[in-house]
DSSP file (Angstrom, degrees, kcal/mol; ACC not computed):
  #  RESIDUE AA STRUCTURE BP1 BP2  ACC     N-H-->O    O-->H-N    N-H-->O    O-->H-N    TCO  KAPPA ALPHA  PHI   PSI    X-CA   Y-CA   Z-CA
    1    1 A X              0   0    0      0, 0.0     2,-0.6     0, 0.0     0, 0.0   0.000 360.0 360.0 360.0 -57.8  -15.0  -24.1   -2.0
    2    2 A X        -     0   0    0      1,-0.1     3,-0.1     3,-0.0     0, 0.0  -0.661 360.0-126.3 -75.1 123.7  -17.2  -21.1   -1.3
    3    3 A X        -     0   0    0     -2,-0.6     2,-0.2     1,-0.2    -1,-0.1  -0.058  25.1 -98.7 -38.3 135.8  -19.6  -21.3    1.5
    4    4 A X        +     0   0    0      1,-0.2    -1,-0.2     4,-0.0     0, 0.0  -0.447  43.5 168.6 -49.2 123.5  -23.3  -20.7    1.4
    5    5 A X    >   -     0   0    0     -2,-0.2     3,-0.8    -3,-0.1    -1,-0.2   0.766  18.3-167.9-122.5 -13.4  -23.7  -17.5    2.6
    6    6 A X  G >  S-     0   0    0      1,-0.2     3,-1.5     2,-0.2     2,-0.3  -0.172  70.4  -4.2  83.2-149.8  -27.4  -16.7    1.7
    7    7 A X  G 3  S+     0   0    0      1,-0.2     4,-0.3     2,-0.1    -1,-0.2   0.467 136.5  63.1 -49.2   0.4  -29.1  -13.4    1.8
    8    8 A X  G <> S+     0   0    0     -3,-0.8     4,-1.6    -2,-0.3    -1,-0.2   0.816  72.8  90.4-101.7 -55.8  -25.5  -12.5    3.2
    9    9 A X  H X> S+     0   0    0     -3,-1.5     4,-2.2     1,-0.3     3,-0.6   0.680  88.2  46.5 -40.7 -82.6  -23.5  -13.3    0.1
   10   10 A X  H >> S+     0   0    0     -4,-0.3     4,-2.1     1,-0.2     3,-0.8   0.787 116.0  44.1 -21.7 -94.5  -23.7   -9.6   -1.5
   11   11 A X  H 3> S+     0   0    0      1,-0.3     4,-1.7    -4,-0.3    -2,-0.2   0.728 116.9  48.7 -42.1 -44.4  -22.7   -7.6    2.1
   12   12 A X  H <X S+     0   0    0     -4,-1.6     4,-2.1    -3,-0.6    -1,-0.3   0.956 117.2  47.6 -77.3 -43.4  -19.4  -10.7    2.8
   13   13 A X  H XX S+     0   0    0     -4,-2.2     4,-2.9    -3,-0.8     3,-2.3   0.962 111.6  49.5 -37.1 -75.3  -18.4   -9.9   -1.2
   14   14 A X  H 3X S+     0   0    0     -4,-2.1     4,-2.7     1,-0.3    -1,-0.3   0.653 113.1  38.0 -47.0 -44.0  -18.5   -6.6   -0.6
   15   15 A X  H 3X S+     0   0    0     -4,-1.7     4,-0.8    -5,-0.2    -1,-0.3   0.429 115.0  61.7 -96.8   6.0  -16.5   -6.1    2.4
   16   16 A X  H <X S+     0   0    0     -3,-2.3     4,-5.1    -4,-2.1     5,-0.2   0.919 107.8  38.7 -23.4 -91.6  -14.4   -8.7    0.9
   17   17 A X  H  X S+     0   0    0     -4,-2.9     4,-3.0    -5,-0.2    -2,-0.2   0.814 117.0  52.6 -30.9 -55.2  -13.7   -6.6   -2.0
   18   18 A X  H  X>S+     0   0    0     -4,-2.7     4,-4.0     1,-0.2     5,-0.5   0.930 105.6  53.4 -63.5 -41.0  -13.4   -3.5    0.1
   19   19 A X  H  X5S+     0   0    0     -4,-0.8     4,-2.9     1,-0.2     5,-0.4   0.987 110.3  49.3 -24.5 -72.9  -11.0   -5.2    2.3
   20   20 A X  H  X5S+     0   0    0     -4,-5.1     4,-2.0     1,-0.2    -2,-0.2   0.908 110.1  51.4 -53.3 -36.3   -8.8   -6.1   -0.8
   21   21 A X  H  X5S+     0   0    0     -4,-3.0     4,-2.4    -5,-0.2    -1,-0.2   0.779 105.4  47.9 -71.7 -23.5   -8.8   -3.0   -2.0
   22   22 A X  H  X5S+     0   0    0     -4,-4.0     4,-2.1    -3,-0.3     5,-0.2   0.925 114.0  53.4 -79.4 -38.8   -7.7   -0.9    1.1
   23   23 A X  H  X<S+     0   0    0     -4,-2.9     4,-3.7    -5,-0.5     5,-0.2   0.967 107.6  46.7 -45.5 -43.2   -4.9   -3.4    1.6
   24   24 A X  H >X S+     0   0    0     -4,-2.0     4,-2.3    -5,-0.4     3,-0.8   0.998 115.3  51.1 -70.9 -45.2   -3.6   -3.0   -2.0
   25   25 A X  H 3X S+     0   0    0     -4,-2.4     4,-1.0     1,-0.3    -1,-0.2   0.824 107.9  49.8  -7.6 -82.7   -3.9    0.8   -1.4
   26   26 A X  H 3X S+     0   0    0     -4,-2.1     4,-2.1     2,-0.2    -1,-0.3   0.725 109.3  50.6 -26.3 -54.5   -2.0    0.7    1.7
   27   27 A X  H <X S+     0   0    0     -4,-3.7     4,-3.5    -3,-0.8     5,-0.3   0.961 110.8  50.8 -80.0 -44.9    0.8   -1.3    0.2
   28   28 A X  H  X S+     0   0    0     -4,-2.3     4,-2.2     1,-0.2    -1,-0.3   0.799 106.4  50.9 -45.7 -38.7    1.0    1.2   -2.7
   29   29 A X  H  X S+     0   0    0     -4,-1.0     4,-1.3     2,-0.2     5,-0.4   0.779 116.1  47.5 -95.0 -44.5    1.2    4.4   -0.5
   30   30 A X  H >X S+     0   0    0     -4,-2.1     4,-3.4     2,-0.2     3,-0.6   0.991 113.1  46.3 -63.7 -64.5    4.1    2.4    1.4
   31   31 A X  H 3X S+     0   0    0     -4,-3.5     4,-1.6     1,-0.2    -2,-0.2   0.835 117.1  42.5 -23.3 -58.9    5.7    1.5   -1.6
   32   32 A X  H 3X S+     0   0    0     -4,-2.2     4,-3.0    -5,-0.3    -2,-0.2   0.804 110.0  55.5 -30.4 -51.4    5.4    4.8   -2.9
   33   33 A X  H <X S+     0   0    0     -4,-1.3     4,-3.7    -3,-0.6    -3,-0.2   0.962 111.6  52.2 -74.9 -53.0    6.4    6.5    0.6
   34   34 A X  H  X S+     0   0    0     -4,-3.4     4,-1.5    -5,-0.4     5,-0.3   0.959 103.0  46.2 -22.2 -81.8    9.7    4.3    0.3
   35   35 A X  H  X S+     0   0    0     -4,-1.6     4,-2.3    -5,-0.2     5,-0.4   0.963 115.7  55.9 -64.9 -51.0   11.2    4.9   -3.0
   36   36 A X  H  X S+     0   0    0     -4,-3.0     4,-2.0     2,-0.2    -2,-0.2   0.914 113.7  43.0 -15.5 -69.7   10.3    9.1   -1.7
   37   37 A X  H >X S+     0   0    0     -4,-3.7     3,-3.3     2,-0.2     4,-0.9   0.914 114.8  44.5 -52.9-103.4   12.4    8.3    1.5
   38   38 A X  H 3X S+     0   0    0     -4,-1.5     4,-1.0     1,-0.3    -1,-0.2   0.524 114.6  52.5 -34.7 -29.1   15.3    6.5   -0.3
   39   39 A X  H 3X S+     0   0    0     -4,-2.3     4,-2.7    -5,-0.3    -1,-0.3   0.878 107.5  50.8 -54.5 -48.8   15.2    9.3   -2.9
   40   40 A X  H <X S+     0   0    0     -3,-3.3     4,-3.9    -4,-2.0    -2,-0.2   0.997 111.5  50.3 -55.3 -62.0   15.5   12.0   -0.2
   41   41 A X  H  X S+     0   0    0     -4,-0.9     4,-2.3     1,-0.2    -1,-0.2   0.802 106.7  50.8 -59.4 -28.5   18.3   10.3    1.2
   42   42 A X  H  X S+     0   0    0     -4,-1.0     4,-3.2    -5,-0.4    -1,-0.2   0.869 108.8  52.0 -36.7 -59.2   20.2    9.9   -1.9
   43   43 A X  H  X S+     0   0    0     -4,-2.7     4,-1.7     2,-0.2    -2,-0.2   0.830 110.0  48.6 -50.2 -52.0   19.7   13.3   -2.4
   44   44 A X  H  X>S+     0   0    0     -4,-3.9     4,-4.0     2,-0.2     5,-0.5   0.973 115.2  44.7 -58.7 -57.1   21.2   14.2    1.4
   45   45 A X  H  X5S+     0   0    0     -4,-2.3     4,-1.8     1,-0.2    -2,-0.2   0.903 110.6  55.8 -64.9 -38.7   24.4   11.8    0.9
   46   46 A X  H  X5S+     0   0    0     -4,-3.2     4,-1.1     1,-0.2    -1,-0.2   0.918 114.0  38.7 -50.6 -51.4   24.8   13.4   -2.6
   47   47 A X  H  X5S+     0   0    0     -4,-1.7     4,-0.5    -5,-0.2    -2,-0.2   0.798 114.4  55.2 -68.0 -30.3   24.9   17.0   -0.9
   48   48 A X  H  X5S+     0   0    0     -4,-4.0     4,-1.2     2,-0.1    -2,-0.2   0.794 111.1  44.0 -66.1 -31.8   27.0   15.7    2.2
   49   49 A X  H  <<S+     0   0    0     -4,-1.8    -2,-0.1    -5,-0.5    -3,-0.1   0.907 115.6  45.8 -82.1 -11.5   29.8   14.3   -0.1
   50   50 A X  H  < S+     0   0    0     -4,-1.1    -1,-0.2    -5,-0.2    -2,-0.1   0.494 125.8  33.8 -98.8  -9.5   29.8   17.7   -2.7
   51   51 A X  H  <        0   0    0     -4,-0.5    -2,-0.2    -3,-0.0    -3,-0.1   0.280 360.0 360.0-129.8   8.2   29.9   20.4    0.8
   52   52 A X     <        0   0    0     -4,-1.2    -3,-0.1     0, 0.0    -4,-0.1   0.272 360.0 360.0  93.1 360.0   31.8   18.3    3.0
């Protein structure tokens, strides 16, 4: 399933790996950024509906 990759095999892992890792990053810090946002807005409509 995996390909030979030769003297290569270390350096394609690796920016494998790093690859995977910025992604999952990314998705956390979006995730994250989200549930922030949707709080904040909560927050607004809760203060629109108690001041008019």
């Amino acid at each position: 399933m995996m390909p030979d990759l030769g003297k290569y095999a270390g350096d394609v892992l690796m920016a494998y790996g790093i690859t995977i890792a910025l992604l999952v990053l990314l998705i956390w810090r979006s995730l994250a950024r989200s549930a922030k946002v949707k709080r904040q807005l909560k927050d607004a409509e809760e203060r629109r509906k108690t001041h008019g």
